[in-house]
N, C-alpha and C positions, 0 to 999 in steps of 0.2 A: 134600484134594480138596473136601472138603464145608463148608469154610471161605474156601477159593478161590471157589465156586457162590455163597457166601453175600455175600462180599464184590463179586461183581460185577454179583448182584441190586439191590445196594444202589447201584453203579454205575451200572445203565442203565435201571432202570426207573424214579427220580425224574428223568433227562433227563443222557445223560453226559457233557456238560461243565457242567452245571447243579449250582447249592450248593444244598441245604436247612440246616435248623437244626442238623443231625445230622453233614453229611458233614466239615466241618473235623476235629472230635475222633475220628472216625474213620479221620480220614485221618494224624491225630497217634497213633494206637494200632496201624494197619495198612498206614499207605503208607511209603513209601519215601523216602529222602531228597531234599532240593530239589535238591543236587548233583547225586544222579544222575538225579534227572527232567531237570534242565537238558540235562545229557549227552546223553543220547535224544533231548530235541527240538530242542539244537539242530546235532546228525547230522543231522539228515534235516529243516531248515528254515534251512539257508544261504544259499539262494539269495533274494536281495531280492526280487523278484517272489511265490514264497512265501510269503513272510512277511506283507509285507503284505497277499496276499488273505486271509490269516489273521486278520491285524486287520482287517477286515473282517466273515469270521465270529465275531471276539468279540462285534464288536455287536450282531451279528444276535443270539448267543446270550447278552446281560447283556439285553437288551432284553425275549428270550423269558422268562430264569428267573425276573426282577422282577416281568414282568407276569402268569407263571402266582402266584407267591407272592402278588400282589394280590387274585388270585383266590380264594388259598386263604384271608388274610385277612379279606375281604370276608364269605364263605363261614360263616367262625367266628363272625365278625361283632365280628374282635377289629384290630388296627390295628399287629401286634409281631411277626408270624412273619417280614414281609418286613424291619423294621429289624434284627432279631435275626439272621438271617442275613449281613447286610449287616455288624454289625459284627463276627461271630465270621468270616465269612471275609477279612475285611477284617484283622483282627487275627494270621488263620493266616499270612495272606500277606504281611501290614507285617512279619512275624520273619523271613522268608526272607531267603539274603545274597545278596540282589541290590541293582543299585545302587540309592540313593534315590530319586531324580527317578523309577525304573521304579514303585518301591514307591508314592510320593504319588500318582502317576497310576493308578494301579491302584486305590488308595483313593476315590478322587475319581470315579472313573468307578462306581466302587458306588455312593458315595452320592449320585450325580447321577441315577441309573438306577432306584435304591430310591422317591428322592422323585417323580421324575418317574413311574413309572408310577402311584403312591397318586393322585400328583394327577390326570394323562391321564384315566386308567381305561380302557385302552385291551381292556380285556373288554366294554367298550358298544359296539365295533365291531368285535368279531373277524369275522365275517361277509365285512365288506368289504376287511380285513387279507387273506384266506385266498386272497383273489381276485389281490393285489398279488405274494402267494409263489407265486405257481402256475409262472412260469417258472422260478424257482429250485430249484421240486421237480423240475421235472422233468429239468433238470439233475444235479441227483443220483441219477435213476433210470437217466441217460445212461450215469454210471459204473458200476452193477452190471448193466448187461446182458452184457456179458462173461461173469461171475461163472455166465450161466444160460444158456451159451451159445449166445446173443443176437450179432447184431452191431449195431454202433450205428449207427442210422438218417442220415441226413443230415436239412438243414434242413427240406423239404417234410413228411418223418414230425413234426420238433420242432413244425412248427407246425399242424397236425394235430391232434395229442396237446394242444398248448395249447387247440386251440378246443374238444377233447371236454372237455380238463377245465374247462374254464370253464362249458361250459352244462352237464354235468351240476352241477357248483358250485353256480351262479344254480338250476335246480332243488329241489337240497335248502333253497339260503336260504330256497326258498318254502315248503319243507316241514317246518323247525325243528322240533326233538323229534317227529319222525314217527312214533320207537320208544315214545312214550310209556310209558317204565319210570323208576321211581323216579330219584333222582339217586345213592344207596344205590349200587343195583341197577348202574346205567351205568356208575359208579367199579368197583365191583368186577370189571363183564366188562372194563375196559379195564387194569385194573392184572395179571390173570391173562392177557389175550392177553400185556401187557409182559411178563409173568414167562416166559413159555415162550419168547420170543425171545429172552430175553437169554441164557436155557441153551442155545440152538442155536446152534452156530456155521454161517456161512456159509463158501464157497467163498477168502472172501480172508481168515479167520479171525479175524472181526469177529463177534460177535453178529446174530442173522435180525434183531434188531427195529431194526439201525441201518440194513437197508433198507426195510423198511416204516413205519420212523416217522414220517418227513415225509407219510404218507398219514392221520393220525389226525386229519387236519379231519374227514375221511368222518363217523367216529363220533361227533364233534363239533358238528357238524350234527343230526346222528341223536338224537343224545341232549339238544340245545341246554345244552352244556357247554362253558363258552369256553376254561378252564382246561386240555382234552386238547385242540385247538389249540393254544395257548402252550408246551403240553410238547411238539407234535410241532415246535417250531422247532428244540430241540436237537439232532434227527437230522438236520434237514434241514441245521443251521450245521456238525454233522459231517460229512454228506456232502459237503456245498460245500468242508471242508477236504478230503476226498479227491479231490475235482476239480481244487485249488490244484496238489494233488502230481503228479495226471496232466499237469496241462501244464506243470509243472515240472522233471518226469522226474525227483523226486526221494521217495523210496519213504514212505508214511507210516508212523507210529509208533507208534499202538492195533494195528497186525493184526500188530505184529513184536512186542510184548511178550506174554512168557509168562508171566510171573509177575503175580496179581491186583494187588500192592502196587503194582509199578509200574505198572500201570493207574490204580489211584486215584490215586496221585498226579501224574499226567501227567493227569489230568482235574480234578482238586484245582487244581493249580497254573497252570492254564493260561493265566490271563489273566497273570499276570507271566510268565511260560514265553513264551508269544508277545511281549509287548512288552520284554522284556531280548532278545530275537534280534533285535528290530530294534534296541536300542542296539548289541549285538554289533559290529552291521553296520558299526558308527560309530565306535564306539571299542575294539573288540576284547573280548578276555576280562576279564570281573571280576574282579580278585583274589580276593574273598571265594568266589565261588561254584566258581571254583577249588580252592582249598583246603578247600571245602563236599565235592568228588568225592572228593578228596585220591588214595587209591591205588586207587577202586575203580570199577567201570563198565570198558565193554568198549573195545577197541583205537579202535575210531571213534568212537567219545562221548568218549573223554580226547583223541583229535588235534583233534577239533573245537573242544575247549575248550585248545587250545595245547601240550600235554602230548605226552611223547614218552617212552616207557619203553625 
């Protein structure tokens, strides 16, 4: 139990489809195999429509973890944590047996994503970023009203909620580290609110802090730390995946696993996990990664992947 807590601390509170330097080898000692991560995702990501909003949220969330890791870079005042990531998940991911062409693209998209934010610097405007995501947050908060039960508004409420959140937004822009506390100080109150969210479960058996992540511009602002904006994209690009599955009527697959491993590795794996379901779609089951499940995974994870016991 207190290895399971530990392991999925490590999961959601650096951003949980997001890599640090740390999560590949961790994910090589504690997660689960790519067979049966594939298995799991793609049960419950067959549908093309799916899929593709998926890839979608990959971007949203390579774009976020590069551009927080530039942060953290910048920060050190060193120029290695965001290429060092980039090439050890890069390398976790080139050994998976999926197909090639998924594998190079998957590579490529790192290291397009790694370069591209060092050079952007897309931390000298998160500000006017926060303003661009505001309907996609709130989109995600669309989905766990339910959860608190909530019914879900129609458009008059969404656009309502857009205009408070924008002028309170434009507000604090005006008001940049208004909490005037250390930087010290601001990390640590934001990394302990993350820690207690990620030990509570919610209503659909997700972690509390995957619905209030997408709000950590607030503190971000508060604290003029551009760094927890860029982490809150990762909840926000998870909750946009649970909106994929709402309108796809097809159930998603972090609030169905019970075991930590397969957690991390369903968030480990994810950018080849999403873009081999769109080869899926095209030319069917991988043999490798087939033979990656080989006897084990559940009754719908081996049909999906062609398999019939």
């Amino acid at each position: 139990m207190a290895t399971s807590s530990l392991v999925r601390l490590c999961i959601y509170v650096p951003g949980t489809f997001y890599c640090n330097p740390f999560k590949p080898f961790l994910n090589a000692v504690a997660g689960s195999s790519y067979g049966m991560a594939y298995g799991h995702f793609r049960r419950d990501h067959s549908d093309p429509l799916n899929v593709w909003l998926h890839v979608g949220c990959l971007f949203l969330q390579i774009f976020g973890n590069f551009a927080l890791l530039d942060c953290l870079d910048r920060t050190l005042g060193t120029r290695s944590v965001a290429p060092f990531t980039a090439a050890a998940w890069a390398l976790a991911l080139g050994r998976t047996p999926s197909p090639p062409s998924v594998r190079a693209f998957t590579i490529a998209l790192l290291a397009v994503a790694s370069r591209g934010c060092a050079a952007l610097a897309p931390r000298d405007y998160y500000a006017s970023l926060m303003l661009l995501t505001g309907p996609l947050e709130l989109i995600c908060y669309w989905l766990y009203l339910p959860d608190h039960n909530l019914k879900r508004p129609g458009a008059p409420w969404f656009c309502a909620a857009l205009a408070a959140r924008t002028a309170f937004c434009l507000f604090l822009r005006g008001h940049v580290g208004l909490l005037g506390v250390t930087p010290a100080v601001g990390a640590a109150g934001v990394v302990a609110l993350l820690m207690v969210g990620s030990l509570v479960r919610s209503r659909n058996n997700l972690p509390l802090v995957s619905q209030f992540g997408s709000a950590l511009w607030v503190p971000a602002l508060l604290l003029d730390q551009p760094w927890v904006y860029f982490l809150s994209l990762s909840f926000m690009g998870a909750g946009l995946q649970g909106v994929a599955h709402e309108i796809t009527r097809q159930k998603g697959t972090l609030n169905q696993l019970t075991d930590a491993g397969y957690e991390l590795a369903h968030t480990s794996f994810f950018p080849v996990l999403t873009l081999q379901s769109l080869h899926h779609s095209s030319y069917g089951p991988f043999a490798a990664t087939v033979a990656a499940l080989g006897a084990h995974g559940d009754a719908r994870s081996r049909r999906a992947l062609g398999l019939r016991d």
